[in-house]
C-alpha positions in Angstrom: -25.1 51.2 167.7 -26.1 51.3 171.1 -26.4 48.9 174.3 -29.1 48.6 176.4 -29.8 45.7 179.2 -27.0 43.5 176.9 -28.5 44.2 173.7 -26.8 45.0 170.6 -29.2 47.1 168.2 -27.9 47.5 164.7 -29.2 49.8 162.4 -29.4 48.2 158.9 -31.3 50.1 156.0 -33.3 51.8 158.9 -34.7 49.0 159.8 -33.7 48.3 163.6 -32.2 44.4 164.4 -31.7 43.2 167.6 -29.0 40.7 168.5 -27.8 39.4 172.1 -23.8 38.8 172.1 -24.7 35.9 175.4 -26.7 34.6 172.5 -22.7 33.3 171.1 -20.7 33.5 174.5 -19.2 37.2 173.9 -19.3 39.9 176.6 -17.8 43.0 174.5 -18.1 44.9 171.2 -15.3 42.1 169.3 -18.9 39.9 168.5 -20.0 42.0 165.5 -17.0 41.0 162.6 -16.6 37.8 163.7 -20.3 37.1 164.2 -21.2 39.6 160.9 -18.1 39.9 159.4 -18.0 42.5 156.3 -20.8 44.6 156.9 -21.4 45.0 153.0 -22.0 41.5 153.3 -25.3 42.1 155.2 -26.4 43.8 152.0 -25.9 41.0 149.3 -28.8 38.5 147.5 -28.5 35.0 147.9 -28.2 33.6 144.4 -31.7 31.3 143.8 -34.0 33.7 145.4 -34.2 35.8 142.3 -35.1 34.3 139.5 -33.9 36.4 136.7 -30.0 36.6 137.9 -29.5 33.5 136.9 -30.9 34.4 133.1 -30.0 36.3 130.5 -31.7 39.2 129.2 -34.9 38.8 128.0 -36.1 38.7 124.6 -32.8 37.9 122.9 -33.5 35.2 120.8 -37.0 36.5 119.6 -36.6 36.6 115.9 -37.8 39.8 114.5 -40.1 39.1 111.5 -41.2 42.1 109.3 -45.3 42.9 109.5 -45.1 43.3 105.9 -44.5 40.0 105.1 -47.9 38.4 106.2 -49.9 41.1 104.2 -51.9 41.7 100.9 -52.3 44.5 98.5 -55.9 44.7 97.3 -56.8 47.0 94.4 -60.1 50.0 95.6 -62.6 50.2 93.0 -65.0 53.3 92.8 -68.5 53.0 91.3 -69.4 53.5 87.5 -70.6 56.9 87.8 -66.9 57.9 88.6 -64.8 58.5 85.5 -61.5 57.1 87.2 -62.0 53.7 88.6 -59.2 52.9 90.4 -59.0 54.4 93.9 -55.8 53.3 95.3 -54.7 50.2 97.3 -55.1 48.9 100.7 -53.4 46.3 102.8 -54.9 43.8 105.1 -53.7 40.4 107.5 -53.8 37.4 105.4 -56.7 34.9 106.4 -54.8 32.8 109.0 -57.0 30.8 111.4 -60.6 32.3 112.5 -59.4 35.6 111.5 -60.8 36.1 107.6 -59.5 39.4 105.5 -62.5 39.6 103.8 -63.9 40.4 107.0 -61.6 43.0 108.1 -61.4 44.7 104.7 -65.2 45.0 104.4 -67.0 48.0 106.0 -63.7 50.3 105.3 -63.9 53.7 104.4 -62.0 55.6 102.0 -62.2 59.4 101.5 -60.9 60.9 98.1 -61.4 63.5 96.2 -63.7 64.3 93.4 -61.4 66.6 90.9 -59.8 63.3 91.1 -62.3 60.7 90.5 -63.1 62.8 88.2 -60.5 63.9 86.7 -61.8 67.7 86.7 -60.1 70.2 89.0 -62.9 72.6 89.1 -64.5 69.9 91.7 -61.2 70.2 94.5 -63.2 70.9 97.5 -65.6 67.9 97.5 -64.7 64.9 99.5 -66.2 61.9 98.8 -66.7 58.8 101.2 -66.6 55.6 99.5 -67.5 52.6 101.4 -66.2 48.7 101.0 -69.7 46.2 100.3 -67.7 43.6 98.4 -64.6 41.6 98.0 -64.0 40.1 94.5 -60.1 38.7 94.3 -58.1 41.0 94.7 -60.6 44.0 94.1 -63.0 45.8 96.4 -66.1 46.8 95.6 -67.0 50.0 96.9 -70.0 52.4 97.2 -71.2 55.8 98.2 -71.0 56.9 101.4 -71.6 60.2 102.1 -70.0 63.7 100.9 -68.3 66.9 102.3 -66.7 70.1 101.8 -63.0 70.7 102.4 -62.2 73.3 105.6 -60.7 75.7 103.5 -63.2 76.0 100.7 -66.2 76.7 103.8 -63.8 79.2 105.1 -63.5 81.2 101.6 -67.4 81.2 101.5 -68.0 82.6 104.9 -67.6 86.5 104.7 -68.6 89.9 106.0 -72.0 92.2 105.5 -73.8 89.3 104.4 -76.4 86.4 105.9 -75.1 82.9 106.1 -78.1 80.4 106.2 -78.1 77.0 106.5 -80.5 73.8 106.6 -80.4 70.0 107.3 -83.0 67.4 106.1 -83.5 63.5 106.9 -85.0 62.2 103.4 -85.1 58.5 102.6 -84.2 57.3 98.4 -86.3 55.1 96.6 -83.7 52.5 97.2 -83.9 52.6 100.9 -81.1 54.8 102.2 -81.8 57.3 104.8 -79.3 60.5 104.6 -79.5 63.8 106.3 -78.6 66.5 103.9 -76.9 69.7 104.8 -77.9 73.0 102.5 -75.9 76.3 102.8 -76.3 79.5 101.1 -75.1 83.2 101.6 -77.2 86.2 100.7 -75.7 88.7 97.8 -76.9 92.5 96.7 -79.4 93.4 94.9 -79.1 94.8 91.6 -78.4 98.6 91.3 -77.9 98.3 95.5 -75.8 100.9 97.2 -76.1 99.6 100.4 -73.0 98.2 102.0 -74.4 95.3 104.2 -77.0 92.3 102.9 -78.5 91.2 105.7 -81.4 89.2 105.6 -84.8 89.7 107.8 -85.3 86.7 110.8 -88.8 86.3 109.1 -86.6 86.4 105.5 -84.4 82.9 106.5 -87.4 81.0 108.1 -89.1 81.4 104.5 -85.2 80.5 102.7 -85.0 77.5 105.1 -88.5 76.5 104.5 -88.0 76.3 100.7 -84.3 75.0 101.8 -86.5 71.7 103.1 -89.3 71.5 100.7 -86.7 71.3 97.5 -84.0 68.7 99.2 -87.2 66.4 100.2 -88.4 66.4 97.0 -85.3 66.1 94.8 -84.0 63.3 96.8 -87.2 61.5 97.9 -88.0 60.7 94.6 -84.5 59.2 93.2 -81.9 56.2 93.9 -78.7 56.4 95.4 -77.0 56.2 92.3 -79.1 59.2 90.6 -78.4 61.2 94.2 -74.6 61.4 93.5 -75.2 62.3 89.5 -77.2 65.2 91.0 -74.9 66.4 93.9 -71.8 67.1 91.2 -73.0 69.4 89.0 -74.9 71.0 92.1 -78.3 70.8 90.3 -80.1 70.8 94.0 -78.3 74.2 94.7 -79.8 76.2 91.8 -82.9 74.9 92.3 -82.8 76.8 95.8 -81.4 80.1 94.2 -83.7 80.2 91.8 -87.4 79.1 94.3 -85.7 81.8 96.9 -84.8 84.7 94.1 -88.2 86.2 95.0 -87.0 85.9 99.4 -83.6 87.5 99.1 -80.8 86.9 96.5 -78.9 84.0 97.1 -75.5 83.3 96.2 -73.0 80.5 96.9 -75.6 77.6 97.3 -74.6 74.3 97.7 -75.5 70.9 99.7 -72.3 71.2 101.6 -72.5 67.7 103.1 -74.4 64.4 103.1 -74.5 61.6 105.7 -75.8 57.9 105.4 -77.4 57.2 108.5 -79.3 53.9 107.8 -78.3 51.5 104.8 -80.8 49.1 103.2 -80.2 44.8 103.5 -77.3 44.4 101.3 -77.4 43.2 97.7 -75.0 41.9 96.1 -77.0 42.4 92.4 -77.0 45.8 93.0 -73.6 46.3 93.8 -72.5 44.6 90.5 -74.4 46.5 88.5 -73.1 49.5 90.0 -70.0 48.7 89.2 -70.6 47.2 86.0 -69.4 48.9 83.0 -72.1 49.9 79.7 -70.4 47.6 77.7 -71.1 44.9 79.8 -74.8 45.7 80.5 -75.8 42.6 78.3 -77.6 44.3 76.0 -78.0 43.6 72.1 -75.2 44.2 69.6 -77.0 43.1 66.2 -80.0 43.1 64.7 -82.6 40.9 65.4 -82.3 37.0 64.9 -82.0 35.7 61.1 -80.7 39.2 59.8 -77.2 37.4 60.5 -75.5 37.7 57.2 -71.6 36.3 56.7 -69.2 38.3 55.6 -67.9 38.0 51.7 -64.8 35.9 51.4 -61.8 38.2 50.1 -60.0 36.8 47.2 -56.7 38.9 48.1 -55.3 39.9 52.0 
C-alpha cells in the first residue's frame, strides 16, 4: 500500500487499483475498512454472474440405459464348400430412423480359422477372410475373401543354410475377381548331399520365380472363385511348383502363403444363394422319369 499525490494504490491479485480517499471526504488511512470493509470480501462472486452456482451437478438425472438393450444377434454363415457352417454371431444397432442394420452389417469381415471350418486340425495355420454379401433374417450370407498364414507358422518355415524365395501374381477368375497371389518356397538338399548350406544361384530363383508366375496364372486364370478355395486347401497349386522347379533346385515347403481380393465383380445375389445352397437343395431329380410313378402296395398288417 503506498501513497503518492493522495492516492491510495491497493494491490489486489497483482493487479494494481487506484482509489482517491477525497473521492469519500477522508484524509487518512481509517478510509480502507469502512470504505472496503473485509478484505476477503474483495475476493467473492456475485451470485447470478455464474451460471452454474446456482445448479446442481450436471448430468444427475441422465438415466443410464444399457447398449445392449437396443441390439441384435445375427447368426454368420460360411459358404458350402466349408464343412462347418456356422461361423459365430455378431451384433449390430437395430434399424431406428435412416440408420438400417442391414447396412451396417453388410461389407463386415470375419477372419477364422480353417482346422475349424473344417473341422481338421492339420489345417491350424490358415486364416480365412470371409466377407458379409447378404442379409437373409437373422442370417448373413458370407463369401471368400482372401487367405493367410498365421505369424507363427511363417516363423517355423523360415530357417538357416537354405534359400527362401518368394512370388506374387495379379490373376483375374473366370468369374471376375481380381486377386494377387503370394507363392513361397524354401530350397532343401539334394539327395546323397554332404554339403551343409542349400543356397540357391541368383540366376537359379529368377528361373523358380518365373515358373512361380507361369503356374499361379494358369491354375487360377482358368477357374471360379469357388474352385480357387477347393484348390488352395489341399495346396494342389504348391506341388505343382515343387514338381515344374524339381529340375531348378529342390524345393521344399511350398505353399500360396496368402491371397488378396483387390477388385470384386457387380454383385449377384443368384450366385451368392447357390453358394450357399446345400446339394440337397440343388433342385435336381429324385425319381425316375415321368409315368414310372408306381404306388406303394397297401399293407394288410402295421
Amino acid at each position: 500500500m503506498n501513497k503518492f499525490l493522495g492516492i491510495t494504490r491497493i494491490v489486489v491479485r497483482d493487479r494494481h487499483v487506484g482509489v482517491s480517499p477525497h473521492m469519500f471526504g477522508y484524509h487518512n488511512d481509517d478510509w480502507i475498512p469502512k470504505i472496503l470493509g473485509d478484505p476477503a470480501s474483495c475476493f467473492k462472486m456475485a451470485v447470478g454472474k455464474n451460471k452454474r452456482l446456482s445448479k446442481g451437478k450436471k448430468g444427475l438425472k441422465k438415466k443410464i440405459i444399457d447398449p445392449f438393450t437396443r441390439k441384435d444377434w445375427y447368426d454368420v454363415k460360411a459358404p458350402s464348400i466349408f464343412e462347418v457352417r456356422n461361423v459365430g454371431k455378431t451384433l449390430v444397432n437395430r434399424t431406428q430412423g435412416l440408420k438400417n442394420a442391414n447396412d451396417a452389417l453388410k461389407g463386415r469381415v470375419f477372419e477364422t480359422s480353417l482346422a475349424d471350418l473344417n473341422k481338421d486340425e492339420q489345417q491350424y495355420f490358415r486364416k480365412i477372410k470371409l466377407r458379409v454379401d447378404e442379409v437373409q433374417g437373422k442370417n448373413l450370407l458370407t463369401n471368400f475373401h482372401g487367405m493367410d498364414f498365421t505369424s507363427d507358422k511363417l516363423r517355423s518355415l523360415v530357417r538357416k543354410w537354405q534359400s527362401l524365395i518368394e512370388a506374387h501374381v495379379d490373376v483375374k477368375t473366370t468369374d471376375g475377381y481380381l486377386l494377387r497371389l503370394f507363392a513361397i518356397a524354401f530350397t532343401k538338399k539334394r539327395p546323397n548331399q554332404i554339403k551343409k548350406t542349400t543356397y540357391a544361384q541368383s540366376s537359379q530363383i529368377r528361373q523358380i520365380r518365373k515358373k512361380m508366375f507361369e503356374i499361379m496364372t494358369s491354375q487360377v486364370s482358368t477357374v471360379d472363385l469357388k474352385e480357387l478355395v477347393l484348390k488352395l486347401v489341399p495346396e494342389v497349386i504348391g506341388r505343382e511348383i515343387e514338381k515344374a522347379c524339381q529340375g531348378i533346385y529342390p524345393l521344399q515347403s511350398v505353399f500360396i502363403r496368402k491371397v488378396k481380393i483387390l477388385k470384386s465383380p457387380k454383385f449377384d445375389v443368384q450366385k451368392l444363394l447357390e453358394l450357399h445352397s446345400d446339394s440337397l437343395d440343388t433342385g435336381a431329380k429324385v425319381g425316375g422319369a415321368r409315368g414310372e410313378f408306381k404306388e406303394p402296395v397297401i399293407l394288410e398288417k402295421v
